[in-house]
C-alpha positions in Angstrom: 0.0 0.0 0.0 1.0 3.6 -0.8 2.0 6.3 1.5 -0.7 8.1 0.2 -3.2 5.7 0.1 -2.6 4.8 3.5 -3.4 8.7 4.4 -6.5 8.7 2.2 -7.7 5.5 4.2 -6.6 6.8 7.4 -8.6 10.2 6.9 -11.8 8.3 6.5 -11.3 6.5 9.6 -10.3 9.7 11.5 -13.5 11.8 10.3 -14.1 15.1 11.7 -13.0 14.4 15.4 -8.7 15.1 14.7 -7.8 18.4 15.3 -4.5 19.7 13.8 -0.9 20.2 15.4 2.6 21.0 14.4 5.5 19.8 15.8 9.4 20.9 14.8 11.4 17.8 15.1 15.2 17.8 15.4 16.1 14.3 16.2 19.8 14.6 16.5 22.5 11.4 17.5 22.5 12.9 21.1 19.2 14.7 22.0 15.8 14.5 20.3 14.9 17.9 20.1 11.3 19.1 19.6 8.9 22.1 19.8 5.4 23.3 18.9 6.2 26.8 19.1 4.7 27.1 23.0 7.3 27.7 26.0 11.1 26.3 25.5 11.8 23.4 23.1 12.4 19.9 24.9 14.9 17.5 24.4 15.4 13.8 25.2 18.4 11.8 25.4 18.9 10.0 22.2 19.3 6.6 24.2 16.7 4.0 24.4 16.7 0.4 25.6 14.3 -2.8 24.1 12.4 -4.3 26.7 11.9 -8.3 26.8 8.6 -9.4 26.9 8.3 -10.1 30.8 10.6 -7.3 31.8 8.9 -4.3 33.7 10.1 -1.0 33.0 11.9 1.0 35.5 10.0 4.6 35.9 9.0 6.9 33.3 8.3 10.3 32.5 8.0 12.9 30.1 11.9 13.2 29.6 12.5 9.4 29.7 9.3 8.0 27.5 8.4 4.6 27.5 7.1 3.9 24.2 4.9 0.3 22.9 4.5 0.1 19.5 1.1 -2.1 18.5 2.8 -4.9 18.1 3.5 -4.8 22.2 7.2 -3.7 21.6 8.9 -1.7 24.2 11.4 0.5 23.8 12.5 3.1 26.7 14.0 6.8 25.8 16.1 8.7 27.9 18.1 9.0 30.9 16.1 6.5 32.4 17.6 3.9 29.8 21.3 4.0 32.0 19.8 2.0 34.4 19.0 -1.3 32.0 22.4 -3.0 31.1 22.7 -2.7 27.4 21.4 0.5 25.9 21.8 1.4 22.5 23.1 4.7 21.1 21.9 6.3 18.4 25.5 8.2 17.8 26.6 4.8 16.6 23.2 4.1 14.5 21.2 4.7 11.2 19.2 7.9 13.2 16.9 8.0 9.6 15.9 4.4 10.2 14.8 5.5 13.8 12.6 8.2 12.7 9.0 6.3 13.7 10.7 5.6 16.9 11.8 9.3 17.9 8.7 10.9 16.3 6.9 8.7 19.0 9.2 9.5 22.3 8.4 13.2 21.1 4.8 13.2 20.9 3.6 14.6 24.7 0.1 14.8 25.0 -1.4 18.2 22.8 -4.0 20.3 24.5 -4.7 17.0 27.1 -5.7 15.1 23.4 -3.6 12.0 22.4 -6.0 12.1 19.4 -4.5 14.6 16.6 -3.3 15.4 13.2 0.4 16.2 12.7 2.5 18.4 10.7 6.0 17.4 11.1 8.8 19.6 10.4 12.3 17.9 10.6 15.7 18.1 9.3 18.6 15.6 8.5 22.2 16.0 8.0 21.5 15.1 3.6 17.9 15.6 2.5 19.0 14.5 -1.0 19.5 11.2 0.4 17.2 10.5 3.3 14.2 13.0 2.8 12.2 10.2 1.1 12.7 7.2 3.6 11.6 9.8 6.7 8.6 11.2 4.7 7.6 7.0 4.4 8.2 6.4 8.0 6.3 9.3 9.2 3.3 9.8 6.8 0.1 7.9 7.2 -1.7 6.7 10.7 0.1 6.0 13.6 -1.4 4.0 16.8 1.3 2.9 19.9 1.3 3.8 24.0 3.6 6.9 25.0 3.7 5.8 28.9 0.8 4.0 29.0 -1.4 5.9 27.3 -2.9 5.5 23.7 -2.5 7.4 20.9 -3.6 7.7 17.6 -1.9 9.9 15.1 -2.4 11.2 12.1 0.6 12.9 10.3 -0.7 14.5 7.1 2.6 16.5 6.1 6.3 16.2 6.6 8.8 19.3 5.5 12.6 17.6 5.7 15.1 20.5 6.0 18.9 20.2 5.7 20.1 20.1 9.6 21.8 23.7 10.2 19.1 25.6 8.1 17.0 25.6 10.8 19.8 27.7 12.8 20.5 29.6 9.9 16.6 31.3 9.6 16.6 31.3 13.6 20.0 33.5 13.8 17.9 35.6 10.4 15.1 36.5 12.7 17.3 37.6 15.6 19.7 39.7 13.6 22.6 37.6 13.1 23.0 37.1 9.3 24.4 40.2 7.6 22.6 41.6 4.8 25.4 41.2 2.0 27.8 38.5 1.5 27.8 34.8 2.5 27.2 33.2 5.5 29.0 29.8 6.8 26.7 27.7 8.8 29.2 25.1 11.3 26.4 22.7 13.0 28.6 20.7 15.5 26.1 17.9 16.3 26.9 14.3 18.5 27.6 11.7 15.8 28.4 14.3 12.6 29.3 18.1 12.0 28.6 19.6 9.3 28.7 23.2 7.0 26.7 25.4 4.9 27.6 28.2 2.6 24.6 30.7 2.4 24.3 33.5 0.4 22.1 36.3 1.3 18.9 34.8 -0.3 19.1 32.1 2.0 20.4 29.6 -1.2 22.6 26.8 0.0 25.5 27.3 -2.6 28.0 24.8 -1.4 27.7 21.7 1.7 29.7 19.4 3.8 28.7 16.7 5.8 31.2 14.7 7.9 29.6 11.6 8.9 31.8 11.6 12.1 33.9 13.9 13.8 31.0 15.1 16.2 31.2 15.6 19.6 31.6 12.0 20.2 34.5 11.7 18.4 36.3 14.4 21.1 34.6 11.7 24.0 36.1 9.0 22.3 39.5 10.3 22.3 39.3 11.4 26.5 37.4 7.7 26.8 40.9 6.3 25.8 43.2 8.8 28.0 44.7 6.4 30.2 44.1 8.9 33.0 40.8 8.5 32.8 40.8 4.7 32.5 43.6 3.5 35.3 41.7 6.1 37.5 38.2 4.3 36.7 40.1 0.8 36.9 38.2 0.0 33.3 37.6 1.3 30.0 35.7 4.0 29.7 32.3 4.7 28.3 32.0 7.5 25.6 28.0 8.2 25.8 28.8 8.8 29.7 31.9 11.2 28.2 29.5 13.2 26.0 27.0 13.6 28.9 30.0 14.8 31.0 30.7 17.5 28.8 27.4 18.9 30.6 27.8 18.2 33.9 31.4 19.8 34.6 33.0 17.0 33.0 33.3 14.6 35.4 32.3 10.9 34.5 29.0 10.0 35.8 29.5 10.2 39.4 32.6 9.3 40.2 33.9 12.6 40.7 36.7 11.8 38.1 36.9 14.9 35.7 39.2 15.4 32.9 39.0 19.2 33.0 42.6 19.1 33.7 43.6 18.1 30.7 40.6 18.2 27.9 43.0 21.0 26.0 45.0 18.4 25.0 42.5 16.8 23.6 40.1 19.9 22.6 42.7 21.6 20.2 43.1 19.2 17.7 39.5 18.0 17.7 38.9 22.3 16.8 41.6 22.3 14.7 40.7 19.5 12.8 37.1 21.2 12.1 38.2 24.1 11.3 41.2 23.4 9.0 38.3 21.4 7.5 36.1 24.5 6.6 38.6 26.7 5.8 39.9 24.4 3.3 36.4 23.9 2.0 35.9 27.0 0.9 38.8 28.9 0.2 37.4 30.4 -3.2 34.6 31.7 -1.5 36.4 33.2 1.6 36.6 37.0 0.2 33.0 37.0 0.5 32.3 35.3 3.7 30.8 37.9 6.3 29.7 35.4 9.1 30.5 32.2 10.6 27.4 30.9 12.3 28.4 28.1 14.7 25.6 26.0 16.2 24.4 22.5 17.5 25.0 20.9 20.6 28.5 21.1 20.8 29.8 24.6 20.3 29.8 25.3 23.6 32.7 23.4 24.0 34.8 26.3 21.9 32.4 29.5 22.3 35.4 30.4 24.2 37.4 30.5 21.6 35.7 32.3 19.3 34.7 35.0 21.2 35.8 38.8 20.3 36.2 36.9 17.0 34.3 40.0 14.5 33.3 37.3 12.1 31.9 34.6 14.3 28.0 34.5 15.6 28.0 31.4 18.4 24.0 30.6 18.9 23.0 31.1 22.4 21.2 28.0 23.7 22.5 26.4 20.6 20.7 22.9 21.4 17.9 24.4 20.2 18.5 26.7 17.7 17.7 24.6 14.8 14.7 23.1 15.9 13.2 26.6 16.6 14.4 27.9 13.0 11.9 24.8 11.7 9.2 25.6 13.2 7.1 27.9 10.7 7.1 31.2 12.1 6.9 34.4 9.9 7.1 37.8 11.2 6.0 35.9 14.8 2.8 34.6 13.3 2.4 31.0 12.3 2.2 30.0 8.6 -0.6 29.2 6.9 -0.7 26.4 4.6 
């Protein structure tokens, strides 16, 4: 059966009683990052477990879902997911191939309704490549439990927008983008990192996408420091490295930090990105008047590119993309 079929089918058995929602959807390798344009955006850790059949869950919550799909398949999002003993990371997965999976962890309850119709609009590191498979996961009727409640989901549209776009329009509406010249988007995300070269229509005239060399590369490298590992007395774990980055980077809580020496480790992981870009776009470098840097990780150098006259660092850059997605003009939603 056909995608759209399946939606034409599905709108007869709906009728009149859905009523319509929109939900930005920025499901990256380390958070799952959404908003519907009310209050702050959320985010989820992008860590789930796959419950056996006679296991019980530990608690849930809104930022640790338990989700059942129909076929009684349990998967738990979230912190919460630490506490079963083999999680799986989505740093180290197909994230496209997840996309049912996270849309479901995402989907709080709307207005106290679990009943809706959805407008999705997401983004992924290579549209050209994945736009189709997410629209097929994500179109059409959905029925599952979100922590043990039903719901039954109609998503009638899906927009897929090149990841670090979303930043780009976001940084537009709060005066960040210069009116002349070209703009360099750097989206430093947990599994990839990638760049953009925007002119000042907004046109994507060049792209790079580095499949790894994300945040959990630089965790990788510290998880292998044997500073880290004779102090632990084992190898080290880098999900609980890239959480560490948040928490004063200390692992978990042992109190062990690497603080002392992440430098050594920091510089060539920056260096490496940026030698990257710059030798990316060297013909276009006489007309670049901003470098945009964004996504989860660019906190871990703001510091260096501050005083910098060329550089724009996102604030609260975790969720810059996923509020440039959602369809806001001039403050107003968009009409379709």
């Amino acid at each position: 059966m056909t995608t759209a079929t399946r939606q034409t089918r599905a709108k007869k058995d709906a009728g009149n009683s859905f009523t319509s929602r929109i939900l930005a959807l920025d499901a990256g390798n380390y958070d799952l990052k959404f908003w519907d344009g009310v209050g702050h955006p959320k985010a989820i850790r992008s860590v789930r477990f796959q419950l056996p059949q006679g296991r019980d869950s530990v608690r849930y919550s809104e930022a640790s879902p338990l989700v059942e799909l129909a076929d009684g398949t349990r998967f738990h999002f979230g912190g919460q997911a630490y506490k079963y003993r083999r999680q799986q990371q989505t740093v180290i997965e197909n994230k496209v191939e997840l996309s049912r999976l996270h849309l479901y962890a995402c989907l709080e309850p709307w207005e106290n309704k679990t009943e809706f119709a959805l407008s999705v609009y997401a983004s992924t590191p290579d549209p050209a490549k994945s736009e189709d498979a997410i629209r097929q996961q994500l179109l059409g009727m959905h029925e599952f439990k979100r922590n043990g409640i039903d719901y039954r989901v109609l998503v009638e549209r899906v927009e897929v927008e090149r990841e670090g776009m979303g930043a780009y329009h976001y940084a537009q509406r709060m005066g960040l983008i210069p009116d002349s010249g070209y703009t360099i988007v750097i989206d430093i995300g947990g599994g990839t990192w990638l760049t953009r070269l925007v002119d000042a229509e907004g046109e994507v005239i060049d792209e790079n996408v580095m499949d790894r060399g994300g945040t959990y590369e630089l965790a990788t490298s510290i998880s292998f420091d044997r500073r880290l590992t004779d102090a632990l007395g084992t190898s080290a774990d880098p999900s609980i490295v890239m959480d560490g980055f948040r928490a004063g980077h200390t692992y978990a809580d042992t109190g062990l930090s690497w603080l002392p020496w992440l430098e050594e480790h920091l510089e060539p992981w920056f260096k490496g990105i940026f030698q990257t870009v710059r030798a990316q776009y060297t013909p276009y470098m006489a007309r670049v008047t901003r470098f945009l840097v964004t996504g989860g990780g660019s906190h871990l150098i703001s510091e260096r590119l501050q005083g910098r006259k060329l550089f724009a660092v996102m604030g609260d850059p975790q969720f810059a993309n996923v509020r440039g997605l959602f369809p806001i003009l001039n403050g107003a939603q968009l009409s379709f």
